[in-house]
Structures are given as structure tokens and as C-alpha cells.
Steps between C-alpha positions, in 0.01 A plus 500: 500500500544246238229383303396208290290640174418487139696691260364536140685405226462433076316703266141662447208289545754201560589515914749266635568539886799483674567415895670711649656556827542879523543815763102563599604924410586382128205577285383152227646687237829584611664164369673527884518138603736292750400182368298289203296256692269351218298611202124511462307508129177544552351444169664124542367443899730192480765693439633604828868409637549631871810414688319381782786449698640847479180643535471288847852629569426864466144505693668318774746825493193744530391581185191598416230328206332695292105411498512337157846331594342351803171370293757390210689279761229386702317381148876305434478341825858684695315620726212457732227727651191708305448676196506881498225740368686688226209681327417804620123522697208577311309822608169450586288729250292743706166538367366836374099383577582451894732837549205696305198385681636554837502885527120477298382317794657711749337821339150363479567450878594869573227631300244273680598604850 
């Protein structure tokens, strides 16, 4: 399955993105790309060139966005529809007071009986 998705490139502590169109089995790091279809720099937000025609092109063929890819182009305006959650859930933090004063409560009760 082909894929649409970020691949990093320039040095430490200084990220520039490319957009790649790539084989969905290829890991980001490979440097195993079909085709260059823009360039993202994050530390300059204006700085993003997308090919928005060959990215229309290639999704019309089946591939696949990434999550950030899709966010990315629906912020640009090439394409239409709702955000996606990228950040991972939060946990709800279970508190120590409620586990321990359940099985206190339940002893008093067998002790009373």
C-alpha cells in the first residue's frame, strides 16, 4: 500500500521534513521514496511547499495520508473534512485513597456480622 508521510531530513536539533510518497512496508528512515511531493520546516510554519496537485493525483490512486499529512493539508486548505487526534490519550490516574479504603470497609463488615 502506498503511503503519503513525513520523512525527516537536516541535522540535530534543526528538522526539515520532506513529503514523501513511499511503499507503506518502508520504515521513515529508510530514505526509500517513489516521489518528492513538497517540503515542510517546521521551525518556519510558513515554510511549507506541497505539490498539491500530485498529492491530489496520488490519493485519487489509493494512497494512504499519514495523520500529520492529513492535518498538514487540511491546515493548507487541499483538502476537506476533520482534523485527526494525533496525541496519544491521557490515562486517567487511578487513585491510591479509593482502591485502599474499599477492602477497610469491607472488613469492618465481615467482622461486624
Amino acid at each position: 500500500m502506498l503511503m503519503i508521510r513525513l520523512q525527516r531530513t537536516g541535522r540535530k536539533h534543526e528538522p526539515t521534513f520532506r513529503l514523501v510518497l513511499t511503499d507503506s512496508k518502508n520504515s521513515t528512515k529508510s530514505g526509500k521514496y517513489l516521489e518528492i511531493l513538497g517540503s515542510y520546516d517546521p521551525r518556519h510554519k510558513d515554510l511549507a511547499i506541497i505539490h498539491a496537485d500530485k498529492v491530489k493525483h496520488w490519493v485519487s490512486k489509493g494512497a494512504q495520508l499519514s495523520d500529520t499529512v492529513h492535518n498538514m493539508l487540511i491546515t493548507k486548505k487541499i483538502i476537506t473534512g476533520k482534523k485527526i487526534n494525533v496525541l496519544p490519550r491521557k490515562t486517567p490516574i487511578k487513585k491510591e485513597e479509593t482502591v485502599a479504603a474499599t477492602p477497610v470497609a469491607a472488613a469492618t463488615e465481615v467482622v461486624a456480622a
